[in-house]
C-alpha positions in Angstrom: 3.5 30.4 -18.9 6.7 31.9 -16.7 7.4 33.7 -20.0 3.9 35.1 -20.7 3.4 36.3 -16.8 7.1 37.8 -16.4 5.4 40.0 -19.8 2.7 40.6 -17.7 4.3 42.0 -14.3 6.8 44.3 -16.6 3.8 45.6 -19.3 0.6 47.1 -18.6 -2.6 45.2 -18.1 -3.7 46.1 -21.2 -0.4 45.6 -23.7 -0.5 41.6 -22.0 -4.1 41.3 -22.6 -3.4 42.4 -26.1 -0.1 39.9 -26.4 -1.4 36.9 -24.9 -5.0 37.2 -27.3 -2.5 37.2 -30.3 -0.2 34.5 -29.1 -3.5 32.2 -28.3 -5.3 33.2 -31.9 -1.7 32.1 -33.0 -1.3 28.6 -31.1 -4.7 27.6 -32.2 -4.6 28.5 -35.7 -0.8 26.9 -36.2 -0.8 23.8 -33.9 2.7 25.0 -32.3 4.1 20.9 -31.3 7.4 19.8 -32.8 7.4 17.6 -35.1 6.5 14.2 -34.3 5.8 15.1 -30.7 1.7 13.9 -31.0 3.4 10.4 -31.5 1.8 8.0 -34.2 -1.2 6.5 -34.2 -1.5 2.9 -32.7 -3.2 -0.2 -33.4 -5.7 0.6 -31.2 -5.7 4.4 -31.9 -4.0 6.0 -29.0 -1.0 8.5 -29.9 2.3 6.7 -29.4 4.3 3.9 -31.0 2.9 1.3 -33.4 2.4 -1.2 -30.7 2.4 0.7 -27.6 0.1 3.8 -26.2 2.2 6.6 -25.0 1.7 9.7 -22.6 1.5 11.7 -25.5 -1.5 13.4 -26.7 -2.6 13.4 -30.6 -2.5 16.4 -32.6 -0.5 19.1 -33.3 -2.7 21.6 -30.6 -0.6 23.4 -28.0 -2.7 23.6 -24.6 -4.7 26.5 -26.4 -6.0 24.7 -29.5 -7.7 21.4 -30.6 -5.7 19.2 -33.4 -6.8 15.6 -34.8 -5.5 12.5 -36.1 -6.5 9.8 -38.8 -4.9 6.8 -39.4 -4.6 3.7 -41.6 -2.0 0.5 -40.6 -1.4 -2.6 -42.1 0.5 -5.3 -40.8 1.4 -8.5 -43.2 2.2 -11.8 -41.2 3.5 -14.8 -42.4 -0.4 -16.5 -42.3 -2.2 -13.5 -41.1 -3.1 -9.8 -42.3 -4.2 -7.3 -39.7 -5.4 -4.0 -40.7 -7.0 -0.8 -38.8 -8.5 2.7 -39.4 -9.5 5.4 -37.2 -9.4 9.2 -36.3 -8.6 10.8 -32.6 -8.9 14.5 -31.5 -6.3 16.2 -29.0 -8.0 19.2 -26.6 -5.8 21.2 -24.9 -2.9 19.2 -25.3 -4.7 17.2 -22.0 -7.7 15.3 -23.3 -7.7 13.0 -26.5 -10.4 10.3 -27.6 -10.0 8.0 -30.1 -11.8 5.3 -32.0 -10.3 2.8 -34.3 -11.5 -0.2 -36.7 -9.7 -3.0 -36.6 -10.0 -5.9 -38.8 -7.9 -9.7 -38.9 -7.6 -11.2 -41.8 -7.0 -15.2 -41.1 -6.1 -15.4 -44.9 -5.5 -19.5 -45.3 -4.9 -20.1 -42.1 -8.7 -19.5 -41.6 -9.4 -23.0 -43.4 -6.6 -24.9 -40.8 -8.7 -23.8 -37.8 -11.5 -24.6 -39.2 -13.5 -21.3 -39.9 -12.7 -20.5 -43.2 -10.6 -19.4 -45.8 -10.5 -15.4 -45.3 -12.5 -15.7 -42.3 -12.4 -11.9 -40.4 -12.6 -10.7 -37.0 -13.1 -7.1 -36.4 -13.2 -5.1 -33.4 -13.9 -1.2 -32.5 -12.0 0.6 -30.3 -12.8 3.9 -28.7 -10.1 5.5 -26.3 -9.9 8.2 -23.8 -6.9 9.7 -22.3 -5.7 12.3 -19.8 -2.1 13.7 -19.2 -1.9 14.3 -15.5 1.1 16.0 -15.1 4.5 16.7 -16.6 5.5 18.0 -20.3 7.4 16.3 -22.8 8.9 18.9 -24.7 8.9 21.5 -22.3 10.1 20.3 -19.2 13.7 19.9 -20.2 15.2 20.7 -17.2 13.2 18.4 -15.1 13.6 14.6 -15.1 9.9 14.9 -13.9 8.1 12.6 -17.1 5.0 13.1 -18.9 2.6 11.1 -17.3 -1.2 10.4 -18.7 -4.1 7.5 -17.9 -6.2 6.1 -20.5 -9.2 3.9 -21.2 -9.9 1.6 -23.8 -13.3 -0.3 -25.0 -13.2 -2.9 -27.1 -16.0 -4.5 -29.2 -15.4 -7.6 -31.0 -18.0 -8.7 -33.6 -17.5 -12.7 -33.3 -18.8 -13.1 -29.7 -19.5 -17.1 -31.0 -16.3 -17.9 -32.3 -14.3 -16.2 -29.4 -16.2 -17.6 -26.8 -15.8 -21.4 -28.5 -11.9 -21.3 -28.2 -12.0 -20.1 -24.6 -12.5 -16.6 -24.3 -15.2 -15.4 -21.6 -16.7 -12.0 -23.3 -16.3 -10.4 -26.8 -16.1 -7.2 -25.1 -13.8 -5.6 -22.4 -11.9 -2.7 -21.3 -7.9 -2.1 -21.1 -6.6 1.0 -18.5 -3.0 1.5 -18.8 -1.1 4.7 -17.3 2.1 6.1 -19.6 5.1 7.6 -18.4 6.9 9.2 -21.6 10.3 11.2 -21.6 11.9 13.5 -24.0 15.1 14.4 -23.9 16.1 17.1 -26.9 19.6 16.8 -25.5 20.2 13.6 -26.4 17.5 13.1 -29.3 16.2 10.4 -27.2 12.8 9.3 -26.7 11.9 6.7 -23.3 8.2 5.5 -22.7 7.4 2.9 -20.2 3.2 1.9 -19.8 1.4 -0.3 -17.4 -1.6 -1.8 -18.8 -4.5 -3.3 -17.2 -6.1 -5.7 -19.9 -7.6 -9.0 -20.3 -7.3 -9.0 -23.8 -6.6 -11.7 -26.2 -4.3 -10.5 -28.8 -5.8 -7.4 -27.9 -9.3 -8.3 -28.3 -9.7 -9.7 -31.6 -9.5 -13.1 -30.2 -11.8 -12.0 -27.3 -11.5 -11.4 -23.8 -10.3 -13.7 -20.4 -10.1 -17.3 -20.4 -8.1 -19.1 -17.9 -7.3 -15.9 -16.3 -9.2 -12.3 -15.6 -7.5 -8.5 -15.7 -3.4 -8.6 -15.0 -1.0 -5.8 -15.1 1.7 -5.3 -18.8 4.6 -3.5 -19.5 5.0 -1.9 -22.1 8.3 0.4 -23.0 9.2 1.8 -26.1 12.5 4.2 -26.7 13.3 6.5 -30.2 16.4 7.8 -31.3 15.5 11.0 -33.3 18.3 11.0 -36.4 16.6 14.6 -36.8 13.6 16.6 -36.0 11.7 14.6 -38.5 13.2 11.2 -38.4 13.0 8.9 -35.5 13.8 4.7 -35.2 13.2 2.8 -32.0 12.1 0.2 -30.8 9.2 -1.2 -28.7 8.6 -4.5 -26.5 4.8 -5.1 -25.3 4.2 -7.9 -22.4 1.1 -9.7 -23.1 -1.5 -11.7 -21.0 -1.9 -16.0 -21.9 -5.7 -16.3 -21.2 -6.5 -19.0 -24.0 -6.0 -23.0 -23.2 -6.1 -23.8 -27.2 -3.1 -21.5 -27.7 -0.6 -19.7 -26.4 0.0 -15.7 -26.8 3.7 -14.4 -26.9 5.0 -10.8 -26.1 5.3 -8.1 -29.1 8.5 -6.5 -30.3 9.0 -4.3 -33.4 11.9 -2.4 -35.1 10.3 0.8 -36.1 11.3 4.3 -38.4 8.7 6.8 -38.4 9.4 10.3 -40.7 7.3 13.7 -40.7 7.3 14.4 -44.4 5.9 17.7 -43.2 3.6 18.8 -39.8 0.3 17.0 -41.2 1.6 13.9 -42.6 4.1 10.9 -40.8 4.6 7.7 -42.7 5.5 4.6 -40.2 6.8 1.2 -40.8 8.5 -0.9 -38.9 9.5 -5.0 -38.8 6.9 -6.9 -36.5 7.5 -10.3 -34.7 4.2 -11.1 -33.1 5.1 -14.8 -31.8 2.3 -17.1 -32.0 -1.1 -16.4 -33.3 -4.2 -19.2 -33.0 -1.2 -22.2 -32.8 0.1 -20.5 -35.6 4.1 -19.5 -34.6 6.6 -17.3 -36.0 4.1 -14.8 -36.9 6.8 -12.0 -38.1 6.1 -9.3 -40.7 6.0 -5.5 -41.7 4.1 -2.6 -40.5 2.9 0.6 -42.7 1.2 3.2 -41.3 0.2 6.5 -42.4 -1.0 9.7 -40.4 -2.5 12.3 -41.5 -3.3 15.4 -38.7 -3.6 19.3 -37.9 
């Protein structure tokens, strides 16, 4: 904006008008964000890491335009197989809403808890999210971060089965507030989130227990090997609501690549801790992203 009202102030009224009407058709046809800058889709559907929601808004929009997201992610465990699905639209490079279809397999380990061999729990997810202040890219020269808040509601469709291994509700709500820094400099990426949730697992194995809503970390940090190659990692606190089991933290080892602006292939290495008393839940993540 400095740029386009220094133009203005040394131009007539009427040569701006004309430039900044071709430079917005421009930004909303193109996209304009650098590669990899809308983040990847999470399993819940927010733009960020794999694990963890970031202050990053999906799509490839500048704050002129409207982009979009879709998504498919599967995760193999040791005993389980979790897989999700869902689309999110960026507005303005401010506003993004999300939903997402996730779906846990309990494979065998369905029969050892008694519910079935393949037995599935699915869960929708839709998302909102606002950046509040701050840029990303843009603010180089600031160590000002972006910041955004978000909103998630979460359905799960086995309000029976969660509720007879101790969770209150089959339905609930996470709010989390991101902090994400970029720092072209250094090709270095830093997110830190604080999330508000009393999910289990994050919902599939419902909601509450032994304790209500508590306050997770969440921090994730990239180094970009090039404009269209990044690795990180990410560590995600979680809450311990259920007496029959107990729910660990989640870490990954991830390498995400922008074969070109509308498609980013994801995977990563997952260690997930223990599942429904079932431990050492470790595995790989695959995710593709297709947006505009």
């Amino acid at each position: 904006m400095t740029l386009i009202h220094t133009m203005i102030a040394g131009l007539g009224l009427a040569s701006a008008a004309s430039l900044a009407a071709t430079a917005q058709a421009q930004d909303f046809e193109t996209g304009g964000k650098l590669l990899l800058t809308r983040g990847i889709s999470t399993i819940e559907g927010s733009g960020g890491g794999g694990l963890s929601s970031w202050a990053l808004i999906t799509g490839n929009e500048t704050e002129r335009g409207i982009g979009g997201t879709a998504h498919a992610t599967q995760v193999e465990l040791e005993d389980f197989r979790f897989q999700s699905a869902g689309f999110a639209i960026g507005i303005h490079d401010r506003f993004e809403l999300s939903w997402t279809r996730q779906r846990f397999d309990t494979q065998d380990a369905g029969a050892a808890l008694g519910l079935g061999q393949g037995f599935t729990f699915e869960q929708d997810v839709i998302g909102a999210k606002i950046r509040l202040f701050g840029d990303a890219v843009y603010d180089q020269d600031s160590w000002v971060p972006q910041v955004a808040l978000g909103v998630q509601h979460k359905s799960n469709n086995q309000g029976a089965i969660v509720r007879a291994v101790g969770a209150a509700d089959d339905s609930g709500y996470d709010v989390y507030l991101a902090a994400t820094k970029l720092l072209l400099e250094h090709s270095l990426l830093l997110n830190a989130t604080l999330r508000w949730t009393e999910a289990n697992q994050t919902g599939l194995l419902g909601y509450g227990g032994l304790n209500d809503h508590s306050l997770q970390g969440e921090f994730s940090a990239g180094y970009m090997l090039s404009r269209r190659f990044i690795i990180g990692a990410e560590y995600r606190f979680k809450p311990d609501n259920l007496g029959f089991a107990g729910e660990d933290d989640w870490v990954d080892l991830f390498a995400a690549y922008a074969v070109n602006q509308h498609l980013t292939v994801t995977a990563a290495w997952v260690d997930l801790g223990s599942i429904a008393t079932f431990d050492d839940q470790r595995g790989f993540y695959l995710s593709l992203q297709a947006g505009f």
